[in-house]
ZADO-1210 file (C-alpha; in nm, 4 decimals, padded with zeros to 6 digits):
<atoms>
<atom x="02.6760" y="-02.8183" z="01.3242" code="UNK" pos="1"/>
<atom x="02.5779" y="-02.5075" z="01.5183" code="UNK" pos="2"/>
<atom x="02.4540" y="-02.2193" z="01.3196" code="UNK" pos="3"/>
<atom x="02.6033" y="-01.8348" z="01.3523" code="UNK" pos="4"/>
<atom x="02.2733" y="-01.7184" z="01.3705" code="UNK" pos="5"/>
<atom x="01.9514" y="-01.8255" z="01.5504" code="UNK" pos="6"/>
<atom x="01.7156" y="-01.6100" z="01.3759" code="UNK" pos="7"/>
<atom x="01.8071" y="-01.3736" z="01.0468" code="UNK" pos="8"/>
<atom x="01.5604" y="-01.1271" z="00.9419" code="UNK" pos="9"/>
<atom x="01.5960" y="-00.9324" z="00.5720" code="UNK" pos="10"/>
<atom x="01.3583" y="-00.6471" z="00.5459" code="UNK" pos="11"/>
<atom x="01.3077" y="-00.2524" z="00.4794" code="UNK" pos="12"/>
<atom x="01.5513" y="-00.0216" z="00.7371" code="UNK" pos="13"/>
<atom x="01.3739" y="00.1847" z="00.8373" code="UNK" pos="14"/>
<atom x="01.4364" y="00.4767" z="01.0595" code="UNK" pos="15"/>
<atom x="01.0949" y="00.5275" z="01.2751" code="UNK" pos="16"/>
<atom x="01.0274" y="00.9106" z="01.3149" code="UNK" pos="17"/>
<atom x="00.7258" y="00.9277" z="01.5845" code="UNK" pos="18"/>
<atom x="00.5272" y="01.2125" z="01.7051" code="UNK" pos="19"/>
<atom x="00.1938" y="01.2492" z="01.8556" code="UNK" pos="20"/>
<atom x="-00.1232" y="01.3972" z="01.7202" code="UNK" pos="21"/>
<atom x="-00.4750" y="01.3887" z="01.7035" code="UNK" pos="22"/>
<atom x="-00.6902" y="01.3336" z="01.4543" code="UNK" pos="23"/>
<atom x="-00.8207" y="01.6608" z="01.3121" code="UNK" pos="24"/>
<atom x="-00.4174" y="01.6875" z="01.2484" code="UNK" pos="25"/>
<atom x="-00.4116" y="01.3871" z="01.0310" code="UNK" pos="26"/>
<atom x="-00.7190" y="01.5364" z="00.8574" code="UNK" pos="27"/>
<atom x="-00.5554" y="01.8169" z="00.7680" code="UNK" pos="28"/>
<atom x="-00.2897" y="01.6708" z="00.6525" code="UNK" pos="29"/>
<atom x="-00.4510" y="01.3996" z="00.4296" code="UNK" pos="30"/>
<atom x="-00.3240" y="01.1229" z="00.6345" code="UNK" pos="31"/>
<atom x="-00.5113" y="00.7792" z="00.6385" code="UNK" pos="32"/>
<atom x="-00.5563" y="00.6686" z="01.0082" code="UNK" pos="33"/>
<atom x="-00.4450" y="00.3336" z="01.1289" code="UNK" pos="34"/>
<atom x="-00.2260" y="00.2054" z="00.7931" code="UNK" pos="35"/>
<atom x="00.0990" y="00.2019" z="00.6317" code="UNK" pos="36"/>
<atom x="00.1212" y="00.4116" z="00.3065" code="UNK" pos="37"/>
<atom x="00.4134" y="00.4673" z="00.0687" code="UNK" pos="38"/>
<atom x="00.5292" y="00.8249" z="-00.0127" code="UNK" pos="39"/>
<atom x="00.7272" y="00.9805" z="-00.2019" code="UNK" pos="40"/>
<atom x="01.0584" y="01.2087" z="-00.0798" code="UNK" pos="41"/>
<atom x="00.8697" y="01.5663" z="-00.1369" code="UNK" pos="42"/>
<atom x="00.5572" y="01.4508" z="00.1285" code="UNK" pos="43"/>
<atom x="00.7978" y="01.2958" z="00.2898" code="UNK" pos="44"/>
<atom x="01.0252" y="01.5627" z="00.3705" code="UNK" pos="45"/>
<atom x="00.6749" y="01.8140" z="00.4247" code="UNK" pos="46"/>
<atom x="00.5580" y="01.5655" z="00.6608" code="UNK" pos="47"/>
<atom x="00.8818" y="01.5183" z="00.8362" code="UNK" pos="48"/>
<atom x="00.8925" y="01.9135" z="00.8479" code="UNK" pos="49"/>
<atom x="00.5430" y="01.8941" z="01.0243" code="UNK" pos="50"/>
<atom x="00.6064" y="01.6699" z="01.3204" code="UNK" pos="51"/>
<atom x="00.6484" y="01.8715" z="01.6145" code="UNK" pos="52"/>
<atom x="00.8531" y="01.6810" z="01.9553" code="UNK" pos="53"/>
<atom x="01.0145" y="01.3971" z="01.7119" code="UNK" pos="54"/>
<atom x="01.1987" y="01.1274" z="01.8227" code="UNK" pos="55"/>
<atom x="01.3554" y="00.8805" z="01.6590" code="UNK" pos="56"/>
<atom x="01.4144" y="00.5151" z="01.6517" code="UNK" pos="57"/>
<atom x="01.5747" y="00.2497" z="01.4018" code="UNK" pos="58"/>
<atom x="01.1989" y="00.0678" z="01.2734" code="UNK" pos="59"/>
<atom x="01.1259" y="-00.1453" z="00.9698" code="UNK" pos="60"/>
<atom x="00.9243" y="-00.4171" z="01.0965" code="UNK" pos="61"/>
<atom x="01.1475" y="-00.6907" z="01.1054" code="UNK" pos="62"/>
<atom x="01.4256" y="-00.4933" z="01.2208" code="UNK" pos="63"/>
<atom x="01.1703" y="-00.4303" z="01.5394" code="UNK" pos="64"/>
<atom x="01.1071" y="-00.8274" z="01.5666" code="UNK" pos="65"/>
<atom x="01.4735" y="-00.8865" z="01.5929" code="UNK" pos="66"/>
<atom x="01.5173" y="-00.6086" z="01.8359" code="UNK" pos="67"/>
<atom x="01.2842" y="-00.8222" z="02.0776" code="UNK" pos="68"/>
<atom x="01.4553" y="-01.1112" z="01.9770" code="UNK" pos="69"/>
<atom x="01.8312" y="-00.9803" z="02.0641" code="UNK" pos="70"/>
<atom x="01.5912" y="-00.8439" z="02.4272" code="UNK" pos="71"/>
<atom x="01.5761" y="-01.2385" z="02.4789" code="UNK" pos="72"/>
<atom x="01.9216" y="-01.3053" z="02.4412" code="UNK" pos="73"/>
<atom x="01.9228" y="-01.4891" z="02.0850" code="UNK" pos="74"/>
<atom x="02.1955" y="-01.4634" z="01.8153" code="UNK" pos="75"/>
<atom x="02.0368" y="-01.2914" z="01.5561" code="UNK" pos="76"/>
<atom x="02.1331" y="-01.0795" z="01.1877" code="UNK" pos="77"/>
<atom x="02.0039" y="-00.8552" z="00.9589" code="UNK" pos="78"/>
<atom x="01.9631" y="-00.8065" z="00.5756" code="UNK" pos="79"/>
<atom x="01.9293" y="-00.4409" z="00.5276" code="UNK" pos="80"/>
<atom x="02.0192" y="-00.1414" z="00.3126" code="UNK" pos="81"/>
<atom x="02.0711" y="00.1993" z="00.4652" code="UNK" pos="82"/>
<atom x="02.3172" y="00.5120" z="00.2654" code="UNK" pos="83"/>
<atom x="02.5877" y="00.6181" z="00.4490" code="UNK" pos="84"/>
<atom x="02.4404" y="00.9620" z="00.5678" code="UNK" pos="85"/>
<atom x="02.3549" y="01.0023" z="00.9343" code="UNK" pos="86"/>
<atom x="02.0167" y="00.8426" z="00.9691" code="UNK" pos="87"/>
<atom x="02.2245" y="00.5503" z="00.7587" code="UNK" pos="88"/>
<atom x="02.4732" y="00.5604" z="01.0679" code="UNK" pos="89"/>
<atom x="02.2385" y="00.6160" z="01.3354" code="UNK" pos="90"/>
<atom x="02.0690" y="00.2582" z="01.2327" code="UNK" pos="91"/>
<atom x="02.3621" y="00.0697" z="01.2060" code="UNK" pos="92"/>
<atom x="02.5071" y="00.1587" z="01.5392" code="UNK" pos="93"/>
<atom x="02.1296" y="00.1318" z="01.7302" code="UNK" pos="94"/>
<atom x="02.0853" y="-00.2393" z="01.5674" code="UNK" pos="95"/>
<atom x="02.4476" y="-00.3332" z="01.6899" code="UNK" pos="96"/>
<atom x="02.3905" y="-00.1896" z="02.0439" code="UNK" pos="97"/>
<atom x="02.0851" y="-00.3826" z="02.0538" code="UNK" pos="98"/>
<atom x="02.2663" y="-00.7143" z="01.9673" code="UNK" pos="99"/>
<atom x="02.1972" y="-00.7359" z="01.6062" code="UNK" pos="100"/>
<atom x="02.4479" y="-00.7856" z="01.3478" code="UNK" pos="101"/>
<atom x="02.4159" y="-00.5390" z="01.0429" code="UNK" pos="102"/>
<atom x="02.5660" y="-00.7280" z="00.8490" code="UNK" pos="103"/>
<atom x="02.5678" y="-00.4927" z="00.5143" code="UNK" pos="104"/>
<atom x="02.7855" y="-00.1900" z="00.5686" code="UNK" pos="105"/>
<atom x="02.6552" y="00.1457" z="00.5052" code="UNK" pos="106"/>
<atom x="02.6528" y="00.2348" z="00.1470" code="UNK" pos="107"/>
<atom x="02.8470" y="00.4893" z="00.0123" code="UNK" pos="108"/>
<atom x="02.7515" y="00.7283" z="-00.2867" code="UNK" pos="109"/>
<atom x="02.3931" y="00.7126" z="-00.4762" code="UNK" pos="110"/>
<atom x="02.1782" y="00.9823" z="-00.4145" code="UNK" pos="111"/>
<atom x="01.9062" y="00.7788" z="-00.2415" code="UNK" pos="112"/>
<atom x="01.9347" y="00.8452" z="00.1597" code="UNK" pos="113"/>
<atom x="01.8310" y="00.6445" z="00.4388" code="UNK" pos="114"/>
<atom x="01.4709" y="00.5310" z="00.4473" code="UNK" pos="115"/>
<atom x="01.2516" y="00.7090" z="00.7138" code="UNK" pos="116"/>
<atom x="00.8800" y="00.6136" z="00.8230" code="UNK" pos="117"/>
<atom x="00.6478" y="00.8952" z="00.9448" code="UNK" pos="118"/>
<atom x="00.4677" y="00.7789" z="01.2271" code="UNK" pos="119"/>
<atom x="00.1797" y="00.9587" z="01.4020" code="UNK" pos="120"/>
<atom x="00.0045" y="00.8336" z="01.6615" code="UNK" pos="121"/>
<atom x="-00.3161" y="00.9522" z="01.7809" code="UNK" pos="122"/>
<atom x="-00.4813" y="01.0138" z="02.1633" code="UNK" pos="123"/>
<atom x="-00.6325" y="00.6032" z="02.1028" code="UNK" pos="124"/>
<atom x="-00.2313" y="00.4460" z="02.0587" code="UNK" pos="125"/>
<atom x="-00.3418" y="00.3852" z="01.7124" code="UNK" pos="126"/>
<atom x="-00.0571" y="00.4896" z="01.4617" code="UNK" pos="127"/>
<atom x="-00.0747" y="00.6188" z="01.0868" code="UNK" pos="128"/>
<atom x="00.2625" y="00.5136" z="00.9064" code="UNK" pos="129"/>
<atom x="00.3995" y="00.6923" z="00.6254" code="UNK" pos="130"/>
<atom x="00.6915" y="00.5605" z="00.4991" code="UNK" pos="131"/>
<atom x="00.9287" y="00.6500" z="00.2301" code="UNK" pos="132"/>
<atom x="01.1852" y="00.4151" z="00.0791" code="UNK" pos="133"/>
<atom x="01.4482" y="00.5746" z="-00.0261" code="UNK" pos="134"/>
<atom x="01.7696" y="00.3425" z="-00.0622" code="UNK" pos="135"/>
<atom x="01.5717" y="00.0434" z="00.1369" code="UNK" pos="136"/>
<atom x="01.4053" y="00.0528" z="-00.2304" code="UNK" pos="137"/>
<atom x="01.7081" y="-00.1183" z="-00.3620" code="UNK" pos="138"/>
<atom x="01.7513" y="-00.3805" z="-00.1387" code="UNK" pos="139"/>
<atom x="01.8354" y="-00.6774" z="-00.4082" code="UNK" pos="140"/>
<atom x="01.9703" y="-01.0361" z="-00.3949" code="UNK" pos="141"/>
<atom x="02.3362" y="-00.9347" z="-00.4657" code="UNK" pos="142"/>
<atom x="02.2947" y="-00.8001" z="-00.0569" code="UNK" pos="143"/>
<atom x="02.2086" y="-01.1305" z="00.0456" code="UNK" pos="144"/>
<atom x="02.5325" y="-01.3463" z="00.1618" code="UNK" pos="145"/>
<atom x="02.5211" y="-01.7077" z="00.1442" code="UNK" pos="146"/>
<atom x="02.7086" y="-01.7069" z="00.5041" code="UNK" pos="147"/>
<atom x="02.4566" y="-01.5393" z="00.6557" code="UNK" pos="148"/>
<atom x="02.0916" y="-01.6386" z="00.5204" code="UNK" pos="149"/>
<atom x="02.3121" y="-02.0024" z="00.4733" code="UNK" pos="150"/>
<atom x="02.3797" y="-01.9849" z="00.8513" code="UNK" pos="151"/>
<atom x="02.0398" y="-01.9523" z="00.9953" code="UNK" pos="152"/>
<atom x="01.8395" y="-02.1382" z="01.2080" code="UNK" pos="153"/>
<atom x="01.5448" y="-01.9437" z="01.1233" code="UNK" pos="154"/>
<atom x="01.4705" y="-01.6458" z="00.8313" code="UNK" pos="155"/>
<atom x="01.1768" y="-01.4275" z="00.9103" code="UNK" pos="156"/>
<atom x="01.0985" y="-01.2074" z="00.5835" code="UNK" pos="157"/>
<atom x="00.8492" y="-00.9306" z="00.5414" code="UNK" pos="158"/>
<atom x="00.5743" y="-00.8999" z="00.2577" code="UNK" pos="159"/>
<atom x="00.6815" y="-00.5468" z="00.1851" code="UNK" pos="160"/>
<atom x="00.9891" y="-00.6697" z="00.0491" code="UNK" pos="161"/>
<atom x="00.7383" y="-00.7784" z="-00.2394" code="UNK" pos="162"/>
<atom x="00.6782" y="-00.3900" z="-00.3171" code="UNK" pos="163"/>
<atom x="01.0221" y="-00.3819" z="-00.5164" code="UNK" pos="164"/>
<atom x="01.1250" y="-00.6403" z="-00.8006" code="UNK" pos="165"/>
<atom x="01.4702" y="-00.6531" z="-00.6403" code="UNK" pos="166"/>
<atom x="01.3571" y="-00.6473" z="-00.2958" code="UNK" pos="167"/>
<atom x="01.1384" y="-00.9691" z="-00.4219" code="UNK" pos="168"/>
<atom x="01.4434" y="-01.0940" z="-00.5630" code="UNK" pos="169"/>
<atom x="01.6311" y="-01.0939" z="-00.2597" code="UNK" pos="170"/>
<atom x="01.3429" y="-01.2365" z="-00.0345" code="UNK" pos="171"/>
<atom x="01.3483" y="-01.5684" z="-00.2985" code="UNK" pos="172"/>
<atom x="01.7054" y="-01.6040" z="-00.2200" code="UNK" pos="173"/>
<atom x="01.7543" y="-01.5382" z="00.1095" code="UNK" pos="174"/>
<atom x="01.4390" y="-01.8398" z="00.1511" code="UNK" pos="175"/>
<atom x="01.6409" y="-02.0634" z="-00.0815" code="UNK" pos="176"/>
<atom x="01.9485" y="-02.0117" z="00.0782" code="UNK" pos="177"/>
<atom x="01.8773" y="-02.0882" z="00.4345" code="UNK" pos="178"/>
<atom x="01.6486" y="-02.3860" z="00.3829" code="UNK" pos="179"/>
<atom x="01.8861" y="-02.5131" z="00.1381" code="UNK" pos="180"/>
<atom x="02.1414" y="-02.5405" z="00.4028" code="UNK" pos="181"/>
<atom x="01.8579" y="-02.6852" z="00.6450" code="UNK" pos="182"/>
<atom x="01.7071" y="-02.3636" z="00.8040" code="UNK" pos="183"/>
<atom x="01.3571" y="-02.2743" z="00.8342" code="UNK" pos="184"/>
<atom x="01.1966" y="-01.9625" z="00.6199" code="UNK" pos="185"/>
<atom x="00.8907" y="-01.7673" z="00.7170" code="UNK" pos="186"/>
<atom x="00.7007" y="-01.4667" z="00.6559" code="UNK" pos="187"/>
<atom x="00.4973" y="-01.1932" z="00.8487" code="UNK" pos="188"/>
<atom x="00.2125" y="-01.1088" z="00.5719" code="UNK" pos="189"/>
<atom x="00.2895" y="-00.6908" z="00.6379" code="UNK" pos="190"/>
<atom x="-00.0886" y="-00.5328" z="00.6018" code="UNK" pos="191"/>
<atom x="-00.3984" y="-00.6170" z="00.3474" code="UNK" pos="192"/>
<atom x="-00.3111" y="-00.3229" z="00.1593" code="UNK" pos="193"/>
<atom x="00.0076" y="-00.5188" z="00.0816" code="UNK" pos="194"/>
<atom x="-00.1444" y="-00.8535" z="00.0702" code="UNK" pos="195"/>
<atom x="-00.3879" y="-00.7056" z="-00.2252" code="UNK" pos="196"/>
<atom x="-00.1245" y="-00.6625" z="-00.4185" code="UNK" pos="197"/>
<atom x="00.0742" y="-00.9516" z="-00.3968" code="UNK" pos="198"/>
<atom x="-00.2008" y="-01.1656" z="-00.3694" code="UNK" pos="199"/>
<atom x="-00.0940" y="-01.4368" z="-00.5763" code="UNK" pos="200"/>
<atom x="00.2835" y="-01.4411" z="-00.4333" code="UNK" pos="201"/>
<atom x="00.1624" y="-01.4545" z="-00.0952" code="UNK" pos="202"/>
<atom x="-00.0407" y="-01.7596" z="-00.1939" code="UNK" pos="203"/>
<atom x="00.2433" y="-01.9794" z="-00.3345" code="UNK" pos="204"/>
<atom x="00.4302" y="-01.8921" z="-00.0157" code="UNK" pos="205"/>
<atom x="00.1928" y="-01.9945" z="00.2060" code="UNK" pos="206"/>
<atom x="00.2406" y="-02.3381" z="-00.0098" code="UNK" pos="207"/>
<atom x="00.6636" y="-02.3041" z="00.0251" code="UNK" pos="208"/>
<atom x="00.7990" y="-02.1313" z="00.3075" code="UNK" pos="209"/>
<atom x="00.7766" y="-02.3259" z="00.6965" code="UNK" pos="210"/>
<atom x="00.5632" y="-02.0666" z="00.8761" code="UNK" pos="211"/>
<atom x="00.3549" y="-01.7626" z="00.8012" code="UNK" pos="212"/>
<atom x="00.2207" y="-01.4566" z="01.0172" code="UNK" pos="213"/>
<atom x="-00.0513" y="-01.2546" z="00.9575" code="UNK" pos="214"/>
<atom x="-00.3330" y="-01.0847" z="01.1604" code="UNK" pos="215"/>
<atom x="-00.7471" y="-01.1457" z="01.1115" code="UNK" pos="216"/>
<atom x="-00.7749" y="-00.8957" z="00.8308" code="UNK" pos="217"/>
<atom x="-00.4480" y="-01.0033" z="00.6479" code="UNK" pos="218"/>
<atom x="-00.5830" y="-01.3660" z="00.6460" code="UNK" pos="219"/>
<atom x="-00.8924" y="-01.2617" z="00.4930" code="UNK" pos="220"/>
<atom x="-00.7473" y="-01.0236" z="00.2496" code="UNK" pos="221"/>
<atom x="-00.5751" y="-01.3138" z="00.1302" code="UNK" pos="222"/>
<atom x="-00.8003" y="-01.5910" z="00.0407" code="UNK" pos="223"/>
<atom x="-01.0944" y="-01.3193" z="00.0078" code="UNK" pos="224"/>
<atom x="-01.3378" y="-01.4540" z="00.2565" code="UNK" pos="225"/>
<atom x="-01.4206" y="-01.5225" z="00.6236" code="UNK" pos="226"/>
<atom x="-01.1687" y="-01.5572" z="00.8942" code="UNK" pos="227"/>
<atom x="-01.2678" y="-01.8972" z="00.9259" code="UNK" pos="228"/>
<atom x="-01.2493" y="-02.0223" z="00.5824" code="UNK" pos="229"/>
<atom x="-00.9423" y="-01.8426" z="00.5079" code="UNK" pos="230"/>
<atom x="-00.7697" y="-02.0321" z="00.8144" code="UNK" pos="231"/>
<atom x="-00.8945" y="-02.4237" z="00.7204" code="UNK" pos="232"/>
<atom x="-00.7228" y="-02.3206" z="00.3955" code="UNK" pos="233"/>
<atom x="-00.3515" y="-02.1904" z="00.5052" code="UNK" pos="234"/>
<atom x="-00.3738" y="-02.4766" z="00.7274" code="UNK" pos="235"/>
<atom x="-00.4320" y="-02.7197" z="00.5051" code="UNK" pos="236"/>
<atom x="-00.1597" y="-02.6093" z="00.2863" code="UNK" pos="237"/>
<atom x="00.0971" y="-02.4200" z="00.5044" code="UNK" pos="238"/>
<atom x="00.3494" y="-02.5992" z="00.7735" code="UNK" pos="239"/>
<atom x="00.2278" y="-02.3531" z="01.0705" code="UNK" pos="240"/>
<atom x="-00.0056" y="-02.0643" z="01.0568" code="UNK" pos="241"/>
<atom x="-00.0611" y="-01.7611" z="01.2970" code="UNK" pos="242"/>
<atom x="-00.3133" y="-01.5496" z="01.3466" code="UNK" pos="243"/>
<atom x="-00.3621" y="-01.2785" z="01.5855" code="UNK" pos="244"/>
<atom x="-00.6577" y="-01.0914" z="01.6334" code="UNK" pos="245"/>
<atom x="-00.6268" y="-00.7404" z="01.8151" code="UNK" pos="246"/>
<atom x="-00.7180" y="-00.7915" z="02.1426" code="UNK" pos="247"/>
<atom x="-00.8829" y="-01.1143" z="02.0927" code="UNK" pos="248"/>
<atom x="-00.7493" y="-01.5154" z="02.1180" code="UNK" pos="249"/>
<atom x="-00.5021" y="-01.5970" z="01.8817" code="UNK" pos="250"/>
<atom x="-00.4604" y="-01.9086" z="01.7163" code="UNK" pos="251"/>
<atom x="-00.1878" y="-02.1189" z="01.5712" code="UNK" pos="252"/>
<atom x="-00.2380" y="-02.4336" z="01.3360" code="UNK" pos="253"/>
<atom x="00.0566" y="-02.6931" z="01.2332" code="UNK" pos="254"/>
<atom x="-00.1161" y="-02.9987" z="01.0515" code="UNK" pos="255"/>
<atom x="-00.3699" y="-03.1647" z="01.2980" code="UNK" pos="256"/>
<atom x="-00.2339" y="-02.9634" z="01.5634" code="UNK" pos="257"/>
<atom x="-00.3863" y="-02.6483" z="01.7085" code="UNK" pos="258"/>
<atom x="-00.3909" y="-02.4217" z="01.9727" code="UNK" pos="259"/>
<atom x="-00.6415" y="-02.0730" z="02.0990" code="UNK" pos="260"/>
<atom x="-00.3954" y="-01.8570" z="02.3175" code="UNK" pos="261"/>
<atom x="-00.6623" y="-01.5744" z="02.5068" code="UNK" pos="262"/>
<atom x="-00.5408" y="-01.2511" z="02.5081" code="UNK" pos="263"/>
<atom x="-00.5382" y="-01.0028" z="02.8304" code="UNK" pos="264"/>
<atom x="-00.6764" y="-00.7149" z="02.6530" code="UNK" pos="265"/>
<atom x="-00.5084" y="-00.3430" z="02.7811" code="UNK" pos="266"/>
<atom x="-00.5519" y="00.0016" z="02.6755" code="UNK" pos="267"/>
<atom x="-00.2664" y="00.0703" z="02.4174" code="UNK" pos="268"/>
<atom x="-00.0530" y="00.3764" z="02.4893" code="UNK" pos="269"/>
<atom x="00.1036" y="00.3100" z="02.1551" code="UNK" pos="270"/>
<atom x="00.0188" y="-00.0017" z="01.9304" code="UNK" pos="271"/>
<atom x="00.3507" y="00.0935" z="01.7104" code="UNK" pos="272"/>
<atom x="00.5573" y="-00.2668" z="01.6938" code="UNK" pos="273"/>
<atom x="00.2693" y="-00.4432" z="01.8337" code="UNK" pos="274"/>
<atom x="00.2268" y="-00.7379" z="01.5428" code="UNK" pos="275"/>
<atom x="00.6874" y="-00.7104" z="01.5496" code="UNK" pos="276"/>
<atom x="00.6832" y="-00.8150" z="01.8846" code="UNK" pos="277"/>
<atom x="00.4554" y="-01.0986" z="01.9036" code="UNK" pos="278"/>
<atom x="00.6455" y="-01.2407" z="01.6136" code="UNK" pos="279"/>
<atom x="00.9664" y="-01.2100" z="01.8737" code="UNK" pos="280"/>
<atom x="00.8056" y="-01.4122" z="02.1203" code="UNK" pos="281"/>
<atom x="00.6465" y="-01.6667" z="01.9085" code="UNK" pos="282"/>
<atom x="00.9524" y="-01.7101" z="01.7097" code="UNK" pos="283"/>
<atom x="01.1665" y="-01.6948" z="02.0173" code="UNK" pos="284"/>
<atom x="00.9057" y="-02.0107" z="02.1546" code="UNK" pos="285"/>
<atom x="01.0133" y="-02.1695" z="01.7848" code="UNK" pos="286"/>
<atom x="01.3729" y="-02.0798" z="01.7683" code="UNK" pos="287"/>
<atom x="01.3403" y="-02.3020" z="02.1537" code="UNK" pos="288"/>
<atom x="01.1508" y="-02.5571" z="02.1055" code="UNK" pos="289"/>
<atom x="00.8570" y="-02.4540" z="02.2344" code="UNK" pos="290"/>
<atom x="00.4572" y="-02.6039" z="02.2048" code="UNK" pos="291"/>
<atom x="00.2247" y="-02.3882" z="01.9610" code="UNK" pos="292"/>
<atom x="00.0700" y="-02.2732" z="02.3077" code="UNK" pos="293"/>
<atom x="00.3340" y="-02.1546" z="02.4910" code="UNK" pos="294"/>
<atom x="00.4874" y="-02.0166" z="02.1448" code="UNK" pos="295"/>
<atom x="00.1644" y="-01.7809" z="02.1247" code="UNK" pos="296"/>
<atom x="00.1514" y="-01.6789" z="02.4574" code="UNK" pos="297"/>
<atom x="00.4971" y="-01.5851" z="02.3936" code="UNK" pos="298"/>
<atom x="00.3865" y="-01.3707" z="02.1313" code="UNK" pos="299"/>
<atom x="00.1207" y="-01.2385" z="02.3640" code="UNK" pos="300"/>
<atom x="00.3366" y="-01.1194" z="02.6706" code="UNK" pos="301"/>
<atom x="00.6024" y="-00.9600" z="02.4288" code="UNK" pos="302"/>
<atom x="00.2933" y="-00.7448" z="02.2353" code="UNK" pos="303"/>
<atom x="00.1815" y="-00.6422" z="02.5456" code="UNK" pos="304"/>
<atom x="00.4899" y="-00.5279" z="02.6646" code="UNK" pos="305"/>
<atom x="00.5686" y="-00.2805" z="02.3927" code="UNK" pos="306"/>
<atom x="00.1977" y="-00.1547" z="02.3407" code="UNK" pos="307"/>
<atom x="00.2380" y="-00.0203" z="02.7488" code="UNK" pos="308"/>
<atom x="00.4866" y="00.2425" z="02.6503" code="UNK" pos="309"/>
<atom x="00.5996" y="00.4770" z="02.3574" code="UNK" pos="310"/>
<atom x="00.7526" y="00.2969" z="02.0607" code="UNK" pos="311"/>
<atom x="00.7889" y="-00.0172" z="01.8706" code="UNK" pos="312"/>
<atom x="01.0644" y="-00.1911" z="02.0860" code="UNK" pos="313"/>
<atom x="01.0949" y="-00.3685" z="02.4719" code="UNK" pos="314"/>
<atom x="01.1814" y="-00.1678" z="02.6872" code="UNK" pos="315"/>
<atom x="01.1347" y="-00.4138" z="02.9558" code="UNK" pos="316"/>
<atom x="01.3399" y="-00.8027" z="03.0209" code="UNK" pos="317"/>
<atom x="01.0723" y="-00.9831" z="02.7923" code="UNK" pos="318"/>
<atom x="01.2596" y="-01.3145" z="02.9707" code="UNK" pos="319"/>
<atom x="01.1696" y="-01.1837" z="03.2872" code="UNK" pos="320"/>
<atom x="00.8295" y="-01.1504" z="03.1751" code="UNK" pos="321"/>
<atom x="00.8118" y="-01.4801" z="03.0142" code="UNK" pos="322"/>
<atom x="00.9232" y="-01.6035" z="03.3703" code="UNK" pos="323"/>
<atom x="00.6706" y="-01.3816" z="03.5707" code="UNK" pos="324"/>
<atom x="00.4020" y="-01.5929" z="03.3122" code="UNK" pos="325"/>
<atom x="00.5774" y="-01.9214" z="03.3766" code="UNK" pos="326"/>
<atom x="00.6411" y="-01.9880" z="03.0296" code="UNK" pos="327"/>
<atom x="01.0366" y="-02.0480" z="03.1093" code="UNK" pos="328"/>
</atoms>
């Protein structure tokens, strides 16, 4: 029986707040180049109240993934929590225009608001992330409907999720729920920082779930050693692995199978959504059928899409793309 959704992600919403800056800027204001750190509301609010030229767009890294996804025409949901304040709104009407179902309504009352990330990104594309939770915080398994993680083809989760006991919660039974009812579950491994401290979690999911993301430094963060060692063991205990590698080949293992996509390496304008995208195209290549190959050069043409231009969504057809590339 057909499933409602092809692809149903359950993550942090997140509304991105980007500016530009260099990097005497992020020195001044204590910010760590290049990562993704958790703040609370009062630096929040002083570094929202520091951003000069804002603009805003609805982030969280999954939510970005599925934007690509809905680019290439698949069915796709999401598992979020935003407040019902006007960021709140804001996201729910930008993830329905781009094809996504919300499917959790705004909530009403609490005093958390809408989660917001920080983003500046410096003269080299390279962005500093500073996010703070707010409501996404509570995110719990009670948010997670059996109709909708029950009726997917595929569930993409983040690692952040594993931040918050109820956010972990909800990832364990949103995974249950749609392979339960025949789906597929997978994970995209977030950053080191966050595979550090889940370490252990992360491990026994590698073991569970169907598929698992990560980049070069997550991989080795994991299993604490080289590249290459860390791979030979997610492979040998994972369905399919993925690794990319910033600029360099990527490579994708399921059981004896295994394939080294090259990369055509450009000069990011803005590596925001970079790793979000490439999980749309591979994931699009699974969600179709396609070979490990062509499922990582997938990955490849939709990262470079959205590294070309301002943000952490397509703003191009990625299908034309795939077709320009021959990969449909």
């Amino acid at each position: 029986m057909k499933k409602t959704y092809q692809v149903v992600g359950i993550g942090n919403a997140i509304v991105d707040v980007l500016t530009q800056c260099d990097d005497s800027f992020l020195d001044l204001m204590g910010i760590q180049k290049g990562i993704m750190q958790l703040v609370e509301r009062k630096r929040g609010e002083m570094l929202y109240g520091a951003m000069r030229g804002r603009t805003q767009a609805p982030g969280g890294s999954v939510a970005n993934t599925l934007a690509g996804l809905g680019n290439l025409g698949l069915s796709t949901g999401f598992i979020g929590r935003v407040h019902d304040d006007a960021l709140g709104q804001f996201y729910a009407a930008e993830m329905a225009r781009d094809g996504t179902d919300f499917v959790n309504p705004p909530v009403t009352g609490g005093e958390l608001p809408t989660s917001r990330s920080m983003i500046f990104v410096s003269p080299d594309g390279e962005r500093s992330m500073n996010t703070y939770l707010g409501i996404s915080a509570e995110l719990g398994p009670d948010d997670v409907a059996d109709d909708v993680a029950g009726q997917a083809e595929i569930l993409f989760l983040e690692g952040y999720l594993y931040d918050k006991p109820k956010g972990k919660q909800a990832f364990d039974r949103a995974a249950r729920v749609c392979r339960e009812s025949g789906g597929k579950a997978g994970i995209t491994l977030s950053d080191p920082f966050c595979v550090d401290r889940h370490r252990d979690s992360f491990r026994r999911l590698v073991k569970e779930l169907d598929y698992v993301i990560g980049n070069e430094h997550e991989w080795e963060a994991l299993y604490q050693t080289d590249l290459g060692a860390a791979l030979e063991q997610a492979a040998s205990e994972s369905g399919l692995v993925v690794c990319t590698r910033s600029g360099h080949d990527v490579v994708l293992v399921r059981g004896a199978e295994e394939a080294v996509v090259p990369v055509k390496r450009i000069v990011p304008v803005d590596a925001t959504g970079a790793g979000d995208q490439f999980a749309a195209g591979f994931l699009y290549g699974l969600a179709t059928g396609q070979s490990l190959e062509t499922c990582g050069r997938m990955g490849n043409v939709a990262a470079a899409e959205v590294i070309s231009h301002f943000g952490a969504r397509p703003e191009a057809s990625l299908k034309e793309l795939f077709r320009k590339n021959g990969l449909i």
